[in-house]
N, C-alpha and C positions, 0 to 999 in steps of 0.2 A: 565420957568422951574427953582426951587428950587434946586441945587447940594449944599451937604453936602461941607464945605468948605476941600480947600487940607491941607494935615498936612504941619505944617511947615518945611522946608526946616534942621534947626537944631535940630528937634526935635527927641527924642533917646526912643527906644520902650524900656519898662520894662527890664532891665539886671538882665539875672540871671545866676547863674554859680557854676558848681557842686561842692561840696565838695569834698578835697584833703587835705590827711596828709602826710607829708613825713617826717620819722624818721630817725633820726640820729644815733646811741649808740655809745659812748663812753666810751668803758671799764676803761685806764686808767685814766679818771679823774672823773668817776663813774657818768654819767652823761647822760638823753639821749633826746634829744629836736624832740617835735615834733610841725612842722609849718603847719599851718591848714589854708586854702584858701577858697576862695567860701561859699556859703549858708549853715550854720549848717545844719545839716539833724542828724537827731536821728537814722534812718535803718541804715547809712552809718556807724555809732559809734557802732550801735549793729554790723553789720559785719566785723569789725576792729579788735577793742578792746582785743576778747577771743582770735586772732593772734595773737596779741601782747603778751596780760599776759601768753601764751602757749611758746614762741618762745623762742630758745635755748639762744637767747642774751638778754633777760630779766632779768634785776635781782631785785627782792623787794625791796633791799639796796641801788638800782642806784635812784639818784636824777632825777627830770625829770623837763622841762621846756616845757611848753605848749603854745605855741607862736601862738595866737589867733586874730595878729592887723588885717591881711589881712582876718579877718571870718568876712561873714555880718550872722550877730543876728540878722534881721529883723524878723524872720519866729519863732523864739523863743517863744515857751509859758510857762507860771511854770510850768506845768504837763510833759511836756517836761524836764526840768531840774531835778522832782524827778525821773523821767524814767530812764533818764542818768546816774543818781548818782546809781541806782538800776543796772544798766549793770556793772557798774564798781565796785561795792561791789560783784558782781555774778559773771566777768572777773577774777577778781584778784585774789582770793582764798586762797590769803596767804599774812598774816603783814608783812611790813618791817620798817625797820627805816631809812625812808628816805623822802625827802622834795618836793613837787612837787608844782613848781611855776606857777601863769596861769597870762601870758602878754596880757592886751588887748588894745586897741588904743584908749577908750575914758572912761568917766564916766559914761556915758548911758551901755556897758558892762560891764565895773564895778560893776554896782549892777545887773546886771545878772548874773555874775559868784559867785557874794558875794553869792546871792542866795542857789548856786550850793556848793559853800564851806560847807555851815550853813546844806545842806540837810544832812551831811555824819554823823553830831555831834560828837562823843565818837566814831563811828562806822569805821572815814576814814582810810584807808590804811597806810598812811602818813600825814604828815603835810603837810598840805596844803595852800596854801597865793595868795592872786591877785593883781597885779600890773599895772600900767601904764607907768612904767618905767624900760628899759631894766635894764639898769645899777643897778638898787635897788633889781632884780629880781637875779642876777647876784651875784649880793654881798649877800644878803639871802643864796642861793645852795652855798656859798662858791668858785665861780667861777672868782671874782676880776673882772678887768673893762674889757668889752669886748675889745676883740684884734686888731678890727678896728677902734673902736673910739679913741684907744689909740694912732695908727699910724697916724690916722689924726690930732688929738690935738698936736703931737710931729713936723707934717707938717705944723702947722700954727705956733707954737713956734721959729719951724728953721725960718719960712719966717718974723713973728716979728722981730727976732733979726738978721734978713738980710744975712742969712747963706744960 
C-alpha cells in the first residue's frame, strides 16, 4: 500500500495575515503616520481611506508617512495599484500642500510603490516619494533623525567612550 508521504515535521502551511493600518495624527508637528501590516488588500483601502480623508483630524496640510516594511506585496497586481491611486484621488477631494512619504523594506516594493507614485502624475494630492530608509523619509517630511535611533547611537557613544 502506497501512503502519500507525511509533511515534514518543520514544514509551515502558507501564511497569511490581514491587513492593519493604524494611524497615528500629530497635530503639533503636522504629521500623521500610518503603519500597515499584513497582506495589501485593495477592499480594505477602499473601506479605510474615505474615514480617514472625512475624519475631524485630517488635515490636507498634514504631512503623512506610510510605513509599509511590515506589508507583504505579494497579492499586488498593477491594476491593483491604478485602483488604489483612483480611491485616493476619490478619498481626498481636496489639495493640500503637503508631503507624503511611503517606507518600504526592500527594492522589489520599491518599484511597486514607484509604480503607484507615477499613477497620480500632475493629479496627486501631495508630494509624494518612496523610500527604503527611515531616516531619509524622515528628513524629507522635515521630521530630523528619528528619536530612537538617536537614543541608541548616544548609547553606544556613552559606552565607546566608557561612560
Amino acid at each position: 500500500m502506497n501512503l502519500p508521504p507525511s509533511p515534514q515535521p518543520g514544514s509551515l502551511a502558507p501564511f497569511s495575515r490581514k491587513m492593519n493600518i493604524v494611524t497615528v495624527f500629530d497635530p503639533e508637528r503636522m504629521i500623521r503616520t500610518h503603519t500597515v501590516s499584513g497582506t495589501i488588500s485593495l477592499p480594505v483601502f477602499r473601506e479605510i481611506l474615505p474615514g480617514l480623508y472625512t475624519s475631524k483630524q485630517f488635515n490636507p496640510d498634514m504631512n503623512a508617512l506610510w510605513d509599509l516594511r511590515q506589508a507583504d506585496f505579494s497579492g499586488i497586481m498593477p491594476e491593483d495599484v491604478r485602483d488604489l491611486m483612483h480611491v485616493v484621488m476619490n478619498s481626498w477631494g481636496r489639495s493640500g500642500s503637503c508631503h507624503s512619504a511611503i517606507l518600504v523594506a526592500s527594492e522589489t516594493e520599491y518599484g511597486v510603490a514607484r509604480i503607484y507614485v507615477s499613477q497620480f502624475g500632475q493629479k496627486a494630492p501631495c508630494k509624494l516619494k518612496v523610500f527604503v530608509a527611515l531616516d531619509e523619509a524622515r528628513e524629507w517630511l522635515g521630521l530630523g533623525p528619528d528619536a530612537k535611533g538617536v537614543i541608541v547611537a548616544n548609547q553606544q557613544m556613552k559606552a565607546a567612550d566608557g561612560r
